[in-house]
mmCIF file of the C-alpha atoms, coordinates in Angstrom:
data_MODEL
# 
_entry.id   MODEL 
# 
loop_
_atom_site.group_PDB 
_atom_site.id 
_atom_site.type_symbol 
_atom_site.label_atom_id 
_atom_site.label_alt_id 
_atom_site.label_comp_id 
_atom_site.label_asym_id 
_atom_site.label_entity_id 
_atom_site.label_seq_id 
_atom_site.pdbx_PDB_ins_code 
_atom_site.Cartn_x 
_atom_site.Cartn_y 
_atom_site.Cartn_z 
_atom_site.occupancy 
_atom_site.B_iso_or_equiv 
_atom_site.pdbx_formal_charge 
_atom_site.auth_seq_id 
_atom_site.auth_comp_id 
_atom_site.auth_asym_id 
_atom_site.auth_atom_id 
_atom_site.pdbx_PDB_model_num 
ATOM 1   C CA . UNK A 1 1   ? 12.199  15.202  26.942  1.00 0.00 ? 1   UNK A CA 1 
ATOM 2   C CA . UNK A 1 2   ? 9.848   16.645  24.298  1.00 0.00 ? 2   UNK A CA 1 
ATOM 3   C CA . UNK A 1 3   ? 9.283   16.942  20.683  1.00 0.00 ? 3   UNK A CA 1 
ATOM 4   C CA . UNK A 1 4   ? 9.844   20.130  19.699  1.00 0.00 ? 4   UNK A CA 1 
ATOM 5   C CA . UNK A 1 5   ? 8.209   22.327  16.837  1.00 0.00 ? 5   UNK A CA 1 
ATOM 6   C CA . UNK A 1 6   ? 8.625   25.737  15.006  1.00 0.00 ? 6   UNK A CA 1 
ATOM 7   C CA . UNK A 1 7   ? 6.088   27.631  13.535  1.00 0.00 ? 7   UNK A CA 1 
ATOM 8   C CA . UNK A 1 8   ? 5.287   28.684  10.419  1.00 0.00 ? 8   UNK A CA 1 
ATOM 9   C CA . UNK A 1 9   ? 2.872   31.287  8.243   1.00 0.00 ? 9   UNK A CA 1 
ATOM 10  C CA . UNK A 1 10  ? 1.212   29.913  5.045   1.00 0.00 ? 10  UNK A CA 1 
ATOM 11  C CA . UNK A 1 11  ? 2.030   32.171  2.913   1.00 0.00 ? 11  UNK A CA 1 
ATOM 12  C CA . UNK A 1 12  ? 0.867   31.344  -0.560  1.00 0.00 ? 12  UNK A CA 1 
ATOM 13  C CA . UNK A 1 13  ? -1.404  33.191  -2.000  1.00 0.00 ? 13  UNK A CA 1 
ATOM 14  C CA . UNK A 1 14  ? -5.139  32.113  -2.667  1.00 0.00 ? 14  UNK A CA 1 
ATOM 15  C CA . UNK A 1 15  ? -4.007  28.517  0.030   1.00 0.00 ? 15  UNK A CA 1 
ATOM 16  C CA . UNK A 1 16  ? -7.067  27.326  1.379   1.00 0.00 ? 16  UNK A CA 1 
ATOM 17  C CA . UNK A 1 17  ? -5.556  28.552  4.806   1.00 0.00 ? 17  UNK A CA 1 
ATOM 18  C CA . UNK A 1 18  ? -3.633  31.986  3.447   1.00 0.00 ? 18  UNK A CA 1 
ATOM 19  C CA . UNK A 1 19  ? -1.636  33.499  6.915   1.00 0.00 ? 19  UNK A CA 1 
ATOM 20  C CA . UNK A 1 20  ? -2.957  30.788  9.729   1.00 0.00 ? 20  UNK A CA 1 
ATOM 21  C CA . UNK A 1 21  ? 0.213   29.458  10.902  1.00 0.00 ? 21  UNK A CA 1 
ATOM 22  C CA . UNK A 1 22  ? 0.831   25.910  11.823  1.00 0.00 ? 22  UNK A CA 1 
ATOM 23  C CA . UNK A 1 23  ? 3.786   23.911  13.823  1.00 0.00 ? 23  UNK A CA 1 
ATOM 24  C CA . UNK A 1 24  ? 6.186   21.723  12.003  1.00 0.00 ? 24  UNK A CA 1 
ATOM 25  C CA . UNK A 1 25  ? 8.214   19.183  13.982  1.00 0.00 ? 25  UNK A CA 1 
ATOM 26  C CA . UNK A 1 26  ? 11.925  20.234  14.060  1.00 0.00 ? 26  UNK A CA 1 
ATOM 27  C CA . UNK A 1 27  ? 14.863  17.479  14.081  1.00 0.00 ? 27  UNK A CA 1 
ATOM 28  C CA . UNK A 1 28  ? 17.227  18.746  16.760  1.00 0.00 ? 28  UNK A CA 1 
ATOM 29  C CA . UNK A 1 29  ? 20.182  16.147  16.591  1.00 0.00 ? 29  UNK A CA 1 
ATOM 30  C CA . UNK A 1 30  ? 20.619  12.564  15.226  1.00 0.00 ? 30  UNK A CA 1 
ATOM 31  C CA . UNK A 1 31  ? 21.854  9.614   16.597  1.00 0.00 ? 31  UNK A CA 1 
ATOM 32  C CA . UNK A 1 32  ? 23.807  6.622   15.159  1.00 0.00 ? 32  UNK A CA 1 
ATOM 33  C CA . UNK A 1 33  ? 23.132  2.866   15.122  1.00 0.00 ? 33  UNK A CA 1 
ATOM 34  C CA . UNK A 1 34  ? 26.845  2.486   17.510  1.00 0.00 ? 34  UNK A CA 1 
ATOM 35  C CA . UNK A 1 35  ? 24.994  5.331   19.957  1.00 0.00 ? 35  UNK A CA 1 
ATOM 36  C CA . UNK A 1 36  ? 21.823  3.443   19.788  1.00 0.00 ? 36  UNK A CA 1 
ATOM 37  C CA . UNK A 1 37  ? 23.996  0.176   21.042  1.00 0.00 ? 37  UNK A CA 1 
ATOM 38  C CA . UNK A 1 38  ? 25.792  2.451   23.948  1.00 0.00 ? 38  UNK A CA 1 
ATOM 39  C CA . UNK A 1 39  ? 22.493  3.246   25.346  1.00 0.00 ? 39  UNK A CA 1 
ATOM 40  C CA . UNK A 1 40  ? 21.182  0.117   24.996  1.00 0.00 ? 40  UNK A CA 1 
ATOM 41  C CA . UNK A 1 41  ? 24.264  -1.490  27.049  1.00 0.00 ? 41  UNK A CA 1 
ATOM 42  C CA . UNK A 1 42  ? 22.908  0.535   29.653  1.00 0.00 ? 42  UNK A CA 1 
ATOM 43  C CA . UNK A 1 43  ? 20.091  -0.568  30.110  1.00 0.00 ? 43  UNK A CA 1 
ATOM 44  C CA . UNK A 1 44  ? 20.649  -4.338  29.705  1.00 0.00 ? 44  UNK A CA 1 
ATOM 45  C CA . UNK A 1 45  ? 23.763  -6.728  30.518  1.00 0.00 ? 45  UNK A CA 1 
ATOM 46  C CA . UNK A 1 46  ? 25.281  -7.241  27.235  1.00 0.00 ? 46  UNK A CA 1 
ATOM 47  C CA . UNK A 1 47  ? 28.180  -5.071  26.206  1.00 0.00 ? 47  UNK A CA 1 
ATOM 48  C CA . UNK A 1 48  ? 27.927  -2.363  23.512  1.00 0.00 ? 48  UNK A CA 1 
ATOM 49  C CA . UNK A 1 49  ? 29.699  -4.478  21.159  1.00 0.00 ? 49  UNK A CA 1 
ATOM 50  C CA . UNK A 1 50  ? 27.079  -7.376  21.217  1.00 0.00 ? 50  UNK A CA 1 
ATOM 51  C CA . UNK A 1 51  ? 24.280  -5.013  21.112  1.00 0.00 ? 51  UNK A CA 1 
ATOM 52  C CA . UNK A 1 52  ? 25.891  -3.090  17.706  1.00 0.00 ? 52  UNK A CA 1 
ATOM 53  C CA . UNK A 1 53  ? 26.572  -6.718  16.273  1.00 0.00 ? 53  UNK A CA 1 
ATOM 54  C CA . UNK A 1 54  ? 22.784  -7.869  16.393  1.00 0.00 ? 54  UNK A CA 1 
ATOM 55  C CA . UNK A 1 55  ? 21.743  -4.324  15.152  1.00 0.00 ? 55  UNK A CA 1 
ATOM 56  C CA . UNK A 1 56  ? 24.136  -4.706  12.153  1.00 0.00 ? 56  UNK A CA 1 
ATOM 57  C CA . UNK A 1 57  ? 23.320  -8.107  11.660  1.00 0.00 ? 57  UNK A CA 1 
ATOM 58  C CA . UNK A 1 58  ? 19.038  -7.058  11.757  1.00 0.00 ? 58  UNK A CA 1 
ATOM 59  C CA . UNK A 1 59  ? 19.771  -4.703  9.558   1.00 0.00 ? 59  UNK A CA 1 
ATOM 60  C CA . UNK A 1 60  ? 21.214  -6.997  6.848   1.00 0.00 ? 60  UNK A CA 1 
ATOM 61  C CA . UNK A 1 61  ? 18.104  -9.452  7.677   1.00 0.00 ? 61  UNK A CA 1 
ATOM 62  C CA . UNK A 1 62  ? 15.798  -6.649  7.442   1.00 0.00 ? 62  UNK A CA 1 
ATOM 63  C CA . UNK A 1 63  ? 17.125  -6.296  3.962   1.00 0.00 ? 63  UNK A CA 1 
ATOM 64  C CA . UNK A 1 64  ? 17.506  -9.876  2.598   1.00 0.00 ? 64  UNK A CA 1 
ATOM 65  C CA . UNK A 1 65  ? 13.697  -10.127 3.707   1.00 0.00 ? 65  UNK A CA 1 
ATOM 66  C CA . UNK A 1 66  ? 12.669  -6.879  1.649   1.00 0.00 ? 66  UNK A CA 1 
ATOM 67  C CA . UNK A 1 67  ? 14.871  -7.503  -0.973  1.00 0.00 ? 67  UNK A CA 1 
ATOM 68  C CA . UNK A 1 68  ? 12.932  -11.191 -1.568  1.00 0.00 ? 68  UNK A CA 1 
ATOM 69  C CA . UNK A 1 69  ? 9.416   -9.210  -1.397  1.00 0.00 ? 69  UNK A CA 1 
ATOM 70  C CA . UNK A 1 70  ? 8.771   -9.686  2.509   1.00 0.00 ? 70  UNK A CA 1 
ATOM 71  C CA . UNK A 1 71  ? 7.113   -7.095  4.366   1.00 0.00 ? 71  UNK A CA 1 
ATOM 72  C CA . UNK A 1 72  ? 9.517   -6.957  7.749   1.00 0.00 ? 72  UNK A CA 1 
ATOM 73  C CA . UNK A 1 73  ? 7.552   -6.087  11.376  1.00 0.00 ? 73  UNK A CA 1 
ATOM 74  C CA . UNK A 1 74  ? 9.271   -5.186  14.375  1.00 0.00 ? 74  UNK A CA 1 
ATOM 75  C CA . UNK A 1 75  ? 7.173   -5.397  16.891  1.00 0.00 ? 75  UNK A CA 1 
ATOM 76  C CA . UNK A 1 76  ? 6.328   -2.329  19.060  1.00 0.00 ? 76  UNK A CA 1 
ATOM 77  C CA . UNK A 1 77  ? 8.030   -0.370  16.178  1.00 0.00 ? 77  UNK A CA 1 
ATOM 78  C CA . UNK A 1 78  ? 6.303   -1.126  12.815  1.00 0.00 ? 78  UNK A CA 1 
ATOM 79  C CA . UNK A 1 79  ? 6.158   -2.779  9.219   1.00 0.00 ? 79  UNK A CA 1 
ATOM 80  C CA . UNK A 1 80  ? 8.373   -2.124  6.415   1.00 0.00 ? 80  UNK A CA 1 
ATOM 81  C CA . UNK A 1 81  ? 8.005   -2.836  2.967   1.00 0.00 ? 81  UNK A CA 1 
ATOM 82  C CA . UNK A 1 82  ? 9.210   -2.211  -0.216  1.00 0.00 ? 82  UNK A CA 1 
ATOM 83  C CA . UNK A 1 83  ? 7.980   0.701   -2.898  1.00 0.00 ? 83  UNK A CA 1 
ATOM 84  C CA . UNK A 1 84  ? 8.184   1.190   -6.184  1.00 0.00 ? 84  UNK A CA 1 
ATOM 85  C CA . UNK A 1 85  ? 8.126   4.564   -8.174  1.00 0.00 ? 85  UNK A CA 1 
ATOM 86  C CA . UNK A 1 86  ? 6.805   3.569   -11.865 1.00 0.00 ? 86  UNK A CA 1 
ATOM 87  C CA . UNK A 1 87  ? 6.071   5.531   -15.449 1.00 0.00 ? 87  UNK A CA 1 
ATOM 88  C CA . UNK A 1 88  ? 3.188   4.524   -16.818 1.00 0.00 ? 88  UNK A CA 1 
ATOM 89  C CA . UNK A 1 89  ? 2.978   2.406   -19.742 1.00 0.00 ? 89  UNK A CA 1 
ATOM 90  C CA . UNK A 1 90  ? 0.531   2.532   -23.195 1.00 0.00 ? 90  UNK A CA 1 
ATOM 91  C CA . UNK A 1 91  ? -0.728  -1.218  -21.939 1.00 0.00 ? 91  UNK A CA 1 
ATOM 92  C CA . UNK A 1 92  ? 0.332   -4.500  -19.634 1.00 0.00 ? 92  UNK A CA 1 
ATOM 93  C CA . UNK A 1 93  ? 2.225   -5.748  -22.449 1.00 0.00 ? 93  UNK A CA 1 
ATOM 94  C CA . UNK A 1 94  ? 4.231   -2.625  -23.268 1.00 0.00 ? 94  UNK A CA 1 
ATOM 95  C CA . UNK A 1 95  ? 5.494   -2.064  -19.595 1.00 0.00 ? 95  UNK A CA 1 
ATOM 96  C CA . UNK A 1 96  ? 8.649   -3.031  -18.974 1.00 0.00 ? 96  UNK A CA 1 
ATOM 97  C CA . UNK A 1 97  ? 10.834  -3.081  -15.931 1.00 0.00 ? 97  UNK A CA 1 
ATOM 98  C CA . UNK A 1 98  ? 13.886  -1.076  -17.720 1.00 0.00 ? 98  UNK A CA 1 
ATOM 99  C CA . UNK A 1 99  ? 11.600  1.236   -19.061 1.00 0.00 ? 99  UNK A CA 1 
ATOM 100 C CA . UNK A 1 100 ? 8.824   2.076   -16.624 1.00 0.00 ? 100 UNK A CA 1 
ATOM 101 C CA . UNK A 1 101 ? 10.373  1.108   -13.111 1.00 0.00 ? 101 UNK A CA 1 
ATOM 102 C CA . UNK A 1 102 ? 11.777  4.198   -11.816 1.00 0.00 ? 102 UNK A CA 1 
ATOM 103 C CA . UNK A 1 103 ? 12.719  3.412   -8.801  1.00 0.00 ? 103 UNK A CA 1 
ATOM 104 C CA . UNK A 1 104 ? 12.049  1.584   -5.355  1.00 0.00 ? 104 UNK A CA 1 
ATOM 105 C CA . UNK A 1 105 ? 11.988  2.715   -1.791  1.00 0.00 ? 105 UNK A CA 1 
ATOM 106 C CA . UNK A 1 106 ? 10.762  1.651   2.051   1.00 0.00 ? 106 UNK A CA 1 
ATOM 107 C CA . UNK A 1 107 ? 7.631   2.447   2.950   1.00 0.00 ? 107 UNK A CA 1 
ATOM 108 C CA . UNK A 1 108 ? 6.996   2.303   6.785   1.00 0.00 ? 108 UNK A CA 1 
ATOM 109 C CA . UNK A 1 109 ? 3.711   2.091   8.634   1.00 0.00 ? 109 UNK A CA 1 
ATOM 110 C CA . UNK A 1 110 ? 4.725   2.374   12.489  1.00 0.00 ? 110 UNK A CA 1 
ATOM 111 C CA . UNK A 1 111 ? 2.571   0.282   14.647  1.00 0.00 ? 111 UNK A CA 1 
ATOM 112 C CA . UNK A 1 112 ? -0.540  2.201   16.192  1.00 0.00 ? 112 UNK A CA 1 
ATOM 113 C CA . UNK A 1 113 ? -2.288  2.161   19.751  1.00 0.00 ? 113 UNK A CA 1 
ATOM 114 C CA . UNK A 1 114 ? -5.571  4.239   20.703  1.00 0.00 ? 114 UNK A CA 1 
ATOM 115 C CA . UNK A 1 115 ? -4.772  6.353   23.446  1.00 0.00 ? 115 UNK A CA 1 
ATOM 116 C CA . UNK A 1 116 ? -7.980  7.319   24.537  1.00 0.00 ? 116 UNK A CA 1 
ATOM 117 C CA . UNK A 1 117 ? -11.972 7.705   23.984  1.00 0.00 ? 117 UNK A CA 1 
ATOM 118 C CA . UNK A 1 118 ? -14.201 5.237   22.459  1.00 0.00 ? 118 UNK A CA 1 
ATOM 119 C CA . UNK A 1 119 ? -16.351 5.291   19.460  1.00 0.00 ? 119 UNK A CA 1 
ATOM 120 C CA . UNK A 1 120 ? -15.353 8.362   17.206  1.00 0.00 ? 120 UNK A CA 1 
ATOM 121 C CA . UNK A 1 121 ? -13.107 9.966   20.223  1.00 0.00 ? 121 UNK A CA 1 
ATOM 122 C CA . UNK A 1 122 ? -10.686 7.010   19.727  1.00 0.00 ? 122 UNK A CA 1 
ATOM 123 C CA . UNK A 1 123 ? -7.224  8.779   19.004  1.00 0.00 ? 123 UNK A CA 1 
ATOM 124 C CA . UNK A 1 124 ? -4.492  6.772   16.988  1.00 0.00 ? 124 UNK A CA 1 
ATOM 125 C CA . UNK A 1 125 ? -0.714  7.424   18.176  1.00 0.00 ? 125 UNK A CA 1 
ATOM 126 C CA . UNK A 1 126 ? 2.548   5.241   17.049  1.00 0.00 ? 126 UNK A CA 1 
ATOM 127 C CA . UNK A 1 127 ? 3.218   3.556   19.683  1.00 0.00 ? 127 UNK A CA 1 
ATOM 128 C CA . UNK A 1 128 ? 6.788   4.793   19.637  1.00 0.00 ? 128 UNK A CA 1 
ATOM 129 C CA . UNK A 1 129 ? 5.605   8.235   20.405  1.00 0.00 ? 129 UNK A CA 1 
ATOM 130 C CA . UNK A 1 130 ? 3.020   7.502   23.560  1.00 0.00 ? 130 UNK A CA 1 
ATOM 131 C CA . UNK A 1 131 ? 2.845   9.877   25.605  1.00 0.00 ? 131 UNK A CA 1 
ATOM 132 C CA . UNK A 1 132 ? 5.384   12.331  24.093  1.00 0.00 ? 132 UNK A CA 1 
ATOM 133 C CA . UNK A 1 133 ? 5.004   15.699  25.139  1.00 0.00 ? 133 UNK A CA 1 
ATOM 134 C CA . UNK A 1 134 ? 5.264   18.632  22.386  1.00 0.00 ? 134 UNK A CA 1 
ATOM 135 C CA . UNK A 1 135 ? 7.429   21.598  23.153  1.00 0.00 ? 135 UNK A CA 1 
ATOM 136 C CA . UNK A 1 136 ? 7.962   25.134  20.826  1.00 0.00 ? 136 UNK A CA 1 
ATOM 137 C CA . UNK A 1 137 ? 11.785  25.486  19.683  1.00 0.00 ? 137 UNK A CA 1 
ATOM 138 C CA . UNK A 1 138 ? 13.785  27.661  21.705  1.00 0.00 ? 138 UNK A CA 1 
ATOM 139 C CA . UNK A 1 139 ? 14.364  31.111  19.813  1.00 0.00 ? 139 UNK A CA 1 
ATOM 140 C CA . UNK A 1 140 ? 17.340  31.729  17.731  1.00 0.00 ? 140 UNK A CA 1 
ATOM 141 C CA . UNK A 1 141 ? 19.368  34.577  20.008  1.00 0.00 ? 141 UNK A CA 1 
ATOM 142 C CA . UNK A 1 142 ? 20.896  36.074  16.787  1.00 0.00 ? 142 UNK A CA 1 
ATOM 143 C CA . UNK A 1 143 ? 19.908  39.682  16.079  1.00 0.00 ? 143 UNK A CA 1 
ATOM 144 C CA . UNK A 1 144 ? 18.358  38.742  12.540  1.00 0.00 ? 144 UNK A CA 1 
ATOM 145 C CA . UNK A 1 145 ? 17.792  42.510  12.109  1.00 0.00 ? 145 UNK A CA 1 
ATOM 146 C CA . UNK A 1 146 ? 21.371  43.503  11.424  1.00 0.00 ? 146 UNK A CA 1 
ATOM 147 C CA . UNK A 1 147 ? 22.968  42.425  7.681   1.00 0.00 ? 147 UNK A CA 1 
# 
């Protein structure tokens, strides 16, 4: 298992780092809540369909609780809350929510450990990505140089 990444060149001119390349992470497949419940049966002793009926169901709790204002935390995973994408208004009395709110979307802040050092050599990680291991992308083996 490993995260992988692809590299890239900055490329835009006058950037404050103009040609150093960097490493995005790269999404290589994506998996369902009913796949999430078929590995889970594996690995405890409740069938597939109980495990996908209590992730349904904690999804719709997870969003009666956001939808009355609640921050939600799963723990080991992280909090999730509720954003809101505004216009700004001429004063408090002029704003309005038909007018200003825009919009509204999750924020999540994924619960954090320290994986090592002390003092300023303390290093924050999501706990859902301890000790991951980072990998590059396996190269395309089209011939890009044909049209």
């Amino acid at each position: 298992m490993a995260v992988y990444y692809k590299l890239y060149q900055e490329k835009r001119e006058g950037a404050k780092y103009e040609n150093k390349w960097y490493a995005r992470a790269k999404i290589t497949g994506q998996v369902t809540l009913r796949q999430l419940a078929k590995t889970i049966e594996a690995n405890v002793s409740v069938k597939e369909s109980d495990v996908y009926a209590v992730l349904i169901e904690m999804v719709n709790a997870m969003r009666n609780e956001l939808l009355n204002s609640h921050s939600v935390k799963v723990d080991r995973l992280g909090i999730f809350s509720v954003g809101m994408s505004t216009a700004p208004a001429e004063s408090a009395a002029a704003f309005t929510a038909n007018a200003n709110v825009r919009g509204l979307h999750i924020n999540f802040l994924p619960e954090q450990l320290y994986l090592s050092g002390t003092g300023k050599g303390k290093r924050p990680t999501t706990t859902l990505l301890a000790g991951a291991k980072v990998r590059e992308l396996p190269k395309n083996d089209v011939d890009t140089s044909k049209p």
